[in-house]
Each structure stands twice: as structure tokens, then as C-alpha cells.
N, C-alpha and C positions, 0 to 999 in steps of 0.2 A: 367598753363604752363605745356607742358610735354615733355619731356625729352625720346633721347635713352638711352637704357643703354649701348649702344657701345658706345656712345661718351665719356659721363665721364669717363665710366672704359678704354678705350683706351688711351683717351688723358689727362688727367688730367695735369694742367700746371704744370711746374715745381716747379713751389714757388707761392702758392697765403698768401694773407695777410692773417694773423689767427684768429679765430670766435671773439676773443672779440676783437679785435682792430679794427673787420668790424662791430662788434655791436654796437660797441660806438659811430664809427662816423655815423651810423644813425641814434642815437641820443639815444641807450639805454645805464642802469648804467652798465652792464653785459651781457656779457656770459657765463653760469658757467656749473660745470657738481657736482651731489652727487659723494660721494664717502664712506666708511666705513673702520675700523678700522684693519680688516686683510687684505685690499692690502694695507697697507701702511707699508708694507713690502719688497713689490716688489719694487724693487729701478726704473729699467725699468719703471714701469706703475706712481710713484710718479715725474719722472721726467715730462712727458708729463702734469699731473694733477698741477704742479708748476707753468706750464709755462703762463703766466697771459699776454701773448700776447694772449695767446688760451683759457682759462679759465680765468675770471674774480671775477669768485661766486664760492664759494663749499657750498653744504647743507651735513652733516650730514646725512646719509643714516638712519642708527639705534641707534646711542648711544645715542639721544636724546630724546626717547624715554622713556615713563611710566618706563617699567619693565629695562631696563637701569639705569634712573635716582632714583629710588627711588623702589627698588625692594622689602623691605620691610617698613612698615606703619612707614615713619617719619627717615630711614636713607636712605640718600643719597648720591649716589657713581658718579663723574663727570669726572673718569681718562679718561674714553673713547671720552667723549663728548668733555675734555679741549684737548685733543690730535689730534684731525680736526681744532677743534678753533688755536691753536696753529699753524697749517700747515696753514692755511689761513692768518694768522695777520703773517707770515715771510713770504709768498709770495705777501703780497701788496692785498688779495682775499677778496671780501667783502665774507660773511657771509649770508646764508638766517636759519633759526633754524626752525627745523624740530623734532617733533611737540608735541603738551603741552596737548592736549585731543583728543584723539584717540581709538574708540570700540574694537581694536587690538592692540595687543603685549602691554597688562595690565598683571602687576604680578597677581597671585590667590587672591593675600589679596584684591585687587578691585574688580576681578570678582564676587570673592567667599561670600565678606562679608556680614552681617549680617546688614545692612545699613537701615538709617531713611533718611527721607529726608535733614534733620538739618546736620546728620554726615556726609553725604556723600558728601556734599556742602563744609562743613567745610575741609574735606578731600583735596577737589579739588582745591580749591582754598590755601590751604596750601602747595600742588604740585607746582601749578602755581609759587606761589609769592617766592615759594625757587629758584627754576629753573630760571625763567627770573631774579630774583635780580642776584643770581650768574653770568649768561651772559651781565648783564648792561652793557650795552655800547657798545657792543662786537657782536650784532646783528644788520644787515641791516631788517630784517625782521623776526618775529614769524610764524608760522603756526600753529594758536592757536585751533582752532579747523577742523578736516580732518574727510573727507565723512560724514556729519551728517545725509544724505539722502540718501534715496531708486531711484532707475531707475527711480520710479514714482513719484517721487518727494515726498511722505511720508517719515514722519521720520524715519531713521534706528531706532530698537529697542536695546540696548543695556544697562548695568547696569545705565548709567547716563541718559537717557532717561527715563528706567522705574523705575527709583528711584525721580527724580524729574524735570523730563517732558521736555518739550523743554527749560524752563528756564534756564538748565544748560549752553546752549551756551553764553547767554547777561551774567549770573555769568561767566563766563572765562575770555570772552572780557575783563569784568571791571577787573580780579585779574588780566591779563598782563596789561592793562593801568595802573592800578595802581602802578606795581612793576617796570615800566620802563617807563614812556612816552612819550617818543620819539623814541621808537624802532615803526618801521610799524607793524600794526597784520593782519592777510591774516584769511580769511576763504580760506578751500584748499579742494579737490575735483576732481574725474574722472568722465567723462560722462559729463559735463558742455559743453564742448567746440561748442557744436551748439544745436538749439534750442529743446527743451524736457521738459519733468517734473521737472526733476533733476535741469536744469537750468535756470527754472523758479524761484524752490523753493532757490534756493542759489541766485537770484537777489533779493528776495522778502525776503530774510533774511536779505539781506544788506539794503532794504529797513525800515526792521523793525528797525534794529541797528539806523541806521540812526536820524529815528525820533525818538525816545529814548534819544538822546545824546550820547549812546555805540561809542567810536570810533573802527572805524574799518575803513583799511586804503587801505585792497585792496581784488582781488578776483585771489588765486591761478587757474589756470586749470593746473591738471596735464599730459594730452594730451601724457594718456600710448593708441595708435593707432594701429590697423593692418594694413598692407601694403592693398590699394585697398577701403579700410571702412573706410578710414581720412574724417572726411568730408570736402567739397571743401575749396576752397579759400574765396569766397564769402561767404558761410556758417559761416566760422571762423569768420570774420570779421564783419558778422551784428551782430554775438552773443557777442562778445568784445566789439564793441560799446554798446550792451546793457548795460554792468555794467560800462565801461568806465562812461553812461551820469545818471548813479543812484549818480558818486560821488566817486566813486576809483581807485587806481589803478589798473593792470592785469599785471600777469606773465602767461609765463607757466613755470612751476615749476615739474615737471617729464618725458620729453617730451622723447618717443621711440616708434619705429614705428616696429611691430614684424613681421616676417612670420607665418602664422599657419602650415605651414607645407617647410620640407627643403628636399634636399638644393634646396637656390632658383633659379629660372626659369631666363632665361635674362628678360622675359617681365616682370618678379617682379621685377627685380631690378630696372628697369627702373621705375616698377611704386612707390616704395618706395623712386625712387630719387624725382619724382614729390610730392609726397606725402609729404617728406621731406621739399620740396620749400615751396609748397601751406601753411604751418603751418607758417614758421620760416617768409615768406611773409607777414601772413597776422599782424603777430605779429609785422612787423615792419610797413605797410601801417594804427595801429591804434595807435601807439605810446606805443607799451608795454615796461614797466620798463626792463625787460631780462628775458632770458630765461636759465632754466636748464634741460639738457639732466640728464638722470637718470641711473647715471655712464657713460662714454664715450666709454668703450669698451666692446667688449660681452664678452671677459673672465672675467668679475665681473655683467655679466646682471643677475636680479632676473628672468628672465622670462625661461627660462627654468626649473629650479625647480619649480616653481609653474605652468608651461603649458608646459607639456609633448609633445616634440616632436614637440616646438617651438622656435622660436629666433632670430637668425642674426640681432639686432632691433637697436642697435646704429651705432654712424659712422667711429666709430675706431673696427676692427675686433679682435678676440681672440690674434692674434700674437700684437696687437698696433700698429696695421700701421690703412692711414687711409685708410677707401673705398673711390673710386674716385666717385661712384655712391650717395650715402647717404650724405658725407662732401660734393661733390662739389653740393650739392641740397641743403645745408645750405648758402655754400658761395655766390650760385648766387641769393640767394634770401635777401643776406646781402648787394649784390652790388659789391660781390668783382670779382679780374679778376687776372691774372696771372700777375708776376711781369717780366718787360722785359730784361727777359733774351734767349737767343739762345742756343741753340744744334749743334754738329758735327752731321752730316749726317751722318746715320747709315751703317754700312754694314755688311751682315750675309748672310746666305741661310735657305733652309727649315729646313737641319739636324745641323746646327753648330747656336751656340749665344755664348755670353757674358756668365759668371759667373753671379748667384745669385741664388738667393732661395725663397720660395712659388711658390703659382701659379696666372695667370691669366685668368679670362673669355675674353668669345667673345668679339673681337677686341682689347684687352690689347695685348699694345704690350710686345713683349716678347724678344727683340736683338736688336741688330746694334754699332756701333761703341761707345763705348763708355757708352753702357747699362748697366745699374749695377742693373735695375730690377731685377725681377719674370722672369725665363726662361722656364716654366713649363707652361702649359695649362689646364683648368679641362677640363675632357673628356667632349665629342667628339671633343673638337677642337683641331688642331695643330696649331705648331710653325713654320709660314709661309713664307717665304718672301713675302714681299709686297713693290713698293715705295721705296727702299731702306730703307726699316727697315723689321722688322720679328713682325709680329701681329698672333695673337691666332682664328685661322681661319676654317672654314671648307672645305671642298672641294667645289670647284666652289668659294667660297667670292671674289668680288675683291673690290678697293674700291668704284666701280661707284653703286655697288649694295649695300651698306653699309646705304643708308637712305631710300632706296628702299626696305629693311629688317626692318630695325629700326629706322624710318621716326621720325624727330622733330615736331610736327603738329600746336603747337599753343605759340611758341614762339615768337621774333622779334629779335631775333640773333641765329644764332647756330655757335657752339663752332667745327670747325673741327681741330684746329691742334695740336699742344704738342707733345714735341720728333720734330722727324724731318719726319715724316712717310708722310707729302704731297710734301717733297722736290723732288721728281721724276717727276713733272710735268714741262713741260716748261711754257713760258708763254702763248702760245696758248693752253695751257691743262687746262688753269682758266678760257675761253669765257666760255657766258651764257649759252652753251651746255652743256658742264660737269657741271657746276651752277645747271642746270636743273635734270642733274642726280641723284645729292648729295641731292635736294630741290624738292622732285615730289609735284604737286598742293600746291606750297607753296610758296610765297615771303616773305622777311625779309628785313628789315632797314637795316641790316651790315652783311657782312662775316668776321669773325674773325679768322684767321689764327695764335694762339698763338704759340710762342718759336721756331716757324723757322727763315730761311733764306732766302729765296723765295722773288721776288723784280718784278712787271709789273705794268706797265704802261697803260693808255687809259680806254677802256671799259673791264677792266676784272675783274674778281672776284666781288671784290665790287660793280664795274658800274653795273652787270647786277642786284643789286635790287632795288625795291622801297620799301614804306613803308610795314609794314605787313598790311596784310589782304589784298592786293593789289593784284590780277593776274598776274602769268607770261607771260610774254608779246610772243606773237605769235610767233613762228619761223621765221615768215616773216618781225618781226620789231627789232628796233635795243631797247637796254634797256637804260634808262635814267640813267643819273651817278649820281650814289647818295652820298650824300654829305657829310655823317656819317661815316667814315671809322674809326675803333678800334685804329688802328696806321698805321702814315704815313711818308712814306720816305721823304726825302730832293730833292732829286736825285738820277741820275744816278749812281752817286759818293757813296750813301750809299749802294747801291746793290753790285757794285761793293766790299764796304768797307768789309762788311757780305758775300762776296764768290758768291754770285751767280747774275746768268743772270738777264737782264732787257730785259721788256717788247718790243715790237716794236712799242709802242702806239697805238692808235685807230683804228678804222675800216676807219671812216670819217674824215678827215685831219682836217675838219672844225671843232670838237670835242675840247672841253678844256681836258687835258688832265692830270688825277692825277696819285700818283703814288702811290701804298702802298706796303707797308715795312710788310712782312708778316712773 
């Protein structure tokens, strides 16, 4: 699927349903985001992370961690770790716990010590069995042992490795099975997400456990992606299905998608909105348990401290708002759709808008009656009228060149309205002509016209498509009505009811004749 980035960031509906309440009803336990112990400070950023129509899951970003939990040989400090657990069991949050054996962020006394094979076994599994008895119950999920492997699928080398081999993995598994039974244990991991060394050796692990009698109950991907480097849809999903049919379950369990370099481009955003879909998509086309973004917003994202002069990578931005481009690339791959509500028709000019504050990119609107938006543009665009509303625009934009710049290409809907910015058309400005404009070499199942008020009749808008992948029909034929409409009026009477004009019906009197409520 790919996506403009005019569209989302222009239109984004006013109200859509929020990520876990569209996870669930596609049938996942979650959707959740990490989180760590100094924003939960910011009262701002812990409201949005509370809200468990939006978030479902919290992991633990660091406090559950080695050098965390157990900083020196044998005492153990849990203020941090019980202080998330806490926030999640009073907002209704499952839990996924992050994590118990990990070559990173180990105090010195592990790295450093002076270790036999016998002590350092004793050691780890004494880690283990404190840590998860402590959390009993209280976990939806362990991440018991994270990145054991190399790119190449060879084992990472690190003190548990070259103290006592690969064995130390199936020793972990058994000390959380044993210290808790019924919590799920994940092996967890980047670079998995489609097919390579790496994802070999983590199916072929689960394979080993397996016949073993080890339980092990599922396979994190943490799916930290660059915008552009996601791998595809299909990708995703033959490689899910792999460990799905060894016999577990699959999350993705870190999921951000970065820029290498800022700020971004509209064609980037565009393609992180796809890039966004394609992951959260495939995860729900093979039944994954849920998904966790790794924090929600970029003002707590790790990726710029550790990648200079990188970022923008989740879908809530530094201020907490969300992006239209990244969230609404999660939403429509969850199934969701704007809830129906209407807009006043905007009105502004090029030099006057509304009050508010930020800014937006190309095609965000930026005015009109009623706007309480971003009135501000990032350069080079301005704040235009268009439509009776004011969009973030260049010179020459209008809107018939809006998909003729930033084409939908491999959809079966495209999303043109939100705000009121296509109510300036009448209803001869919806014939398959203008259709054609907005749609160059491209047919779609539905037009969707969200949050306006706009009302015709006969062959318009809708009527002019067919299925996708279907041809646009000649200039010289008429378009067949298709039967799939987003939402559809009553009558005459509802157009009326919502402010505005109705159609004059068809071309061809002998035409049935629908009507949609746009």
C-alpha cells in the first residue's frame, strides 16, 4: 500500500478510533508503547500513555534490566521496575517485561567477573528466579533472552556466551519457567523481521527449545526500521508465518521506523507512512498477539542519542501530538476510519487564519472557520486559501494537482477529505473528470470523502470507480456505479439536513441513482 503524504498530513479525520481499541477488534491482546522512569514525570506525556483506549501494553524500557535490577552480586533494587508495573495495573495495561538476559546494560560485577562455568550459571539463573518470582503474576510476557545472535546468524560473543556456550539460553528459559509458569517467555531480537541469518538462527532456536521440552511461548521482533529499508508487506508476513508454524506466538515488540537524515522530505514522510502500514499490516494479516511502539513520541525516542543526526521515528512528535502521516499509517492498517462527525466550512484568505500553534507540512491545512489547528507552514510552503479552507501550499498547488504531485498508486481507497477543504466543489466538480484528476492511471473501490458536508447524487464521485486495479474508463464512456460507498445519505433531506447542495443525479435518466453523504 502506498500512501501520499499530502493526504494524511492534510486530512487527517477528526476523531479516529485509537490504536488499541482498533487492535483488539482485529483480534489482537494489545497495543502498547515502552516507556521509562524519568517521563513519568511529565504529566502531559503520562496522560496520553494512560489512556488504554490508545495504549494497551506498557514494557518497561530500562528498569528491568540487569544493571537496574540487581546492580550489585545478590542485592536487588525493584523501585524503578515496580513504579511502570504500578502505572500499568491502575490503568487496566497488560504488561510485557523487558528483559532477564541481555549482553548490554550488565553491571561490571557480570562483565568483569572472574567466572567458571558452574558460577556463572549459578549466578544467572539466581538473577532470573529473583526477578520473575518478584513479578509473578504481574507479567503478560518475559523477554527472556534479547539479541543472542549476530547479523549472520552466529552467536553474539559476550560474557554468557564465552563462559558457558550457547547452553546459557535453554538455562534461562528453564529459571523463568520455573519461577513463574504461566507468564509467556519470548526470545526477542532485531534484524529477524524477514528472511536472513539472524532469522534463521532465532527460528532454529525455537526449534531447538522446542524439541527439548524448553518452553518458550513466542518470538519478539523488535522492528527498530529505517524509513524506505522496512522490508515489504509480503516480506514481513512469510517471515511471521515462519515461526508462527514452528509453534509460537509473534509480537513486534520495539517497532520505530527512523529517518537517517532530517528534517524529513514530504516523499519521506509519505514513505514512513507506508512503511508504517506495511509492518502494523502484516502483523495483523498473520494474527500477532500485539504490537509495541518503542515509546510513542520522539521527545523520549532513544534513536537520536545513539544515531546522530537521526529520528522523527514514532507516531507522536516531540510536542505529543500525533503525526497524521505515521498514526494514520497504523490506523488504516488496523482497519480504522474516521468517526462521523462534520465540520463548518471554513473561511480564511492567504494572509489571515484562525489562532493556534506549530506548524504544518505540505497540504496540512492551516485555517478556516473554526480551525483551531497549526497556522504556521514549514518553509517553503504557505498558508493558502484553497476550497474554502487555507492548506500549506506552494505556489501554483491547486487541488486537482494534489495526486498529480503526490499520487495514491496502490491502494483500493484513497482518503481525500477531513476539515471541510473539498466543500467548494459543487456537485458537477465530483464527475469522473475531476475523479480523474485527483486519481491519474488509477481506479479504486470507494471515494471517501471524510468529515464533510458535501451531498450528490447519480454518477459522481463514487459512481466513477470500479474495482482497483481496474482501468479508468475512456473519456468517451460513462463509469459504472459502484456499489461500495464509505457512507451514504438517505436523501435529499440529509444533504439538505448537513447545509449543503444536492446533486442533479445522473448523466443517463435510466441510471439507478445513489446518493452519498460525503
Amino acid at each position: 500500500m502506498r500512501f501520499s503524504a499530502a493526504l494524511p498530513l492534510a486530512l487527517l479525520p477528526t476523531a479516529y478510533a485509537q490504536l488499541n481499541t482498533l487492535a483488539k477488534a482485529k483480534g489482537m491482546k494489545y497495543f502498547g508503547s515502552a516507556t521509562d522512569n524519568g517521563e513519568l514525570t511529565d504529566t502531559a506525556y503520562v496522560k496520553i500513555l494512560s489512556d488504554s483506549t490508545e495504549f494497551g501494553q506498557i514494557t518497561p524500557g530500562n528498569s528491568q534490566k540487569w544493571d537496574s535490577i540487581e546492580p550489585s552480586q545478590g542485592t536487588f533494587s525493584y523501585t524503578k521496575g515496580d513504579a511502570i508495573v504500578s502505572l500499568a495495573e491502575t490503568n487496566g495495561q497488560l504488561l510485557r517485561c523487558h528483559n532477564l538476559c541481555w549482553h548490554s546494560q550488565l553491571p561490571s560485577w557480570v562483565t568483569s567477573g572472574t567466572w567458571t562455568n558452574a558460577t556463572l550459571i549459578a549466578a544467572l539463573k539466581n538473577h532470573i528466579t529473583n526477578e520473575v518470582t518478584h513479578y509473578k503474576g504481574k507479567c503478560y510476557a518475559w523477554d527472556v533472552v534479547n539479541e543472542a545472535f549476530n547479523d549472520d546468524g552466529t552467536y553474539r560473543t559476550d560474557v554468557f556466551y564465552n563462559t558457558i556456550g550457547p547452553e546459557y539460553i535453554p538455562i534461562a528459559f528453564e529459571a523463568a519457567a520455573a519461577a513463574d509458569p504461566t507468564v509467556k517467555l519470548y526470545y526477542n531480537d532485531y534484524n529477524i523481521e524477514s528472511s536472513g541469518g539472524k532469522a534463521t538462527a532465532a527460528l532454529n532456536l525455537v526449534k531447538s527449545l522446542k524439541a527439548r521440552g524448553i518452553k518458550i511461548d513466542g518470538v519478539g521482533l523488535q522492528a527498530h526500521f529505517i524509513v524506505g529499508s522496512t522490508p515489504s508487506l509480503s516480506a514481513q508476513v512469510a517471515n511471521l508465518n515462519t515461526f508462527i508454524a514452528a509453534g509460537v506466538e509473534v509480537a513486534y515488540t520495539e517497532l520505530d521506523i527512523r529517518f537517517t537524515s532530517l528534517p524529513a522530505t514530504t516523499s519521506g514522510l509519505a514513505q514512513q507512512t507506508t512503511d508504517y502500514y506495511n509492518t502494523v499490516a502484516a502483523c495483523v494479516q498473520v494474527g500477532c498477539v500485539g504490537i509495541t511502539i518503542w515509546d510513542y513520541t520522539d521527545k523520549y525516542s532513544w534513536i537520536p542519542s545513539t544515531f546522530s543526526g537521526q529520528g522523527d521515528a514514532l507516531p507522536w512528535d516531540s510536542n505529543l501530538v500525533k503525526k497524521a502521516g505515521a498514526y494514520y499509517g497504523i490506523v488504516s492498517a488496523l482497519g480504522g476510519t474516521a468517526t462521523a462527525t462534520t465540520t463548518a466550512v471554513p473561511t480564511t484568505s492567504a494572509t489571515t487564519a484562525p489562532g493556534g500553534s506549530g506548524t504544518q507540512v505540505h497540504w496540512g491545512q492551516c485555517g478556516g472557520n473554526g480551525w483551531t489547528g497549526p497556522t504556521a507552514c514549514v518553509s517553503p510552503y504557505k498558508c493558502t486559501y484553497s476550497n474554502d479552507c487555507s492548506l500549506c501550499q506552494e505556489f501554483g498547488d491547486t487541488w486537482t494537482s494534489l495526486n498529480q504531485r503526490h499520487g495514491v498508486k496502490d491502494d483500493r481507497s484513497l482518503l481525500i477529505g477531513g476539515a471541510t477543504c473539498v466543500k467548494g466543489f459543487s456537485a458537477k466538480g465530483f464527475d469522473r473528470n475531476y475523479v480523474r484528476k485527483l486519481t491519474p492511471r488509477r481506479s479504486y473501490a470507494r471515494l471517501v470523502l471524510q468529515t464533510g458536508s458535501w451531498s450528490g447524487s447519480g454518477r459522481r464521485g463514487v459512481a466513477a470507480f470500479r474495482k482497483a486495479g481496474q482501468p479508468i474508463l475512456p473519456e468517451d464512456q460513462e463509469p459504472i456505479p459502484a456499489p461500495h460507498a464509505e457512507v451514504q445519505a438517505t436523501g435529499a433531506e440529509e444533504a439538505t439536513r448537513n447545509g449543503s447542495g444536492s446533486g442533479s443525479g445522473s448523466e443517463d435518466s435510466n441510471d439507478s441513482s445513489v446518493e452519498f453523504h460525503l
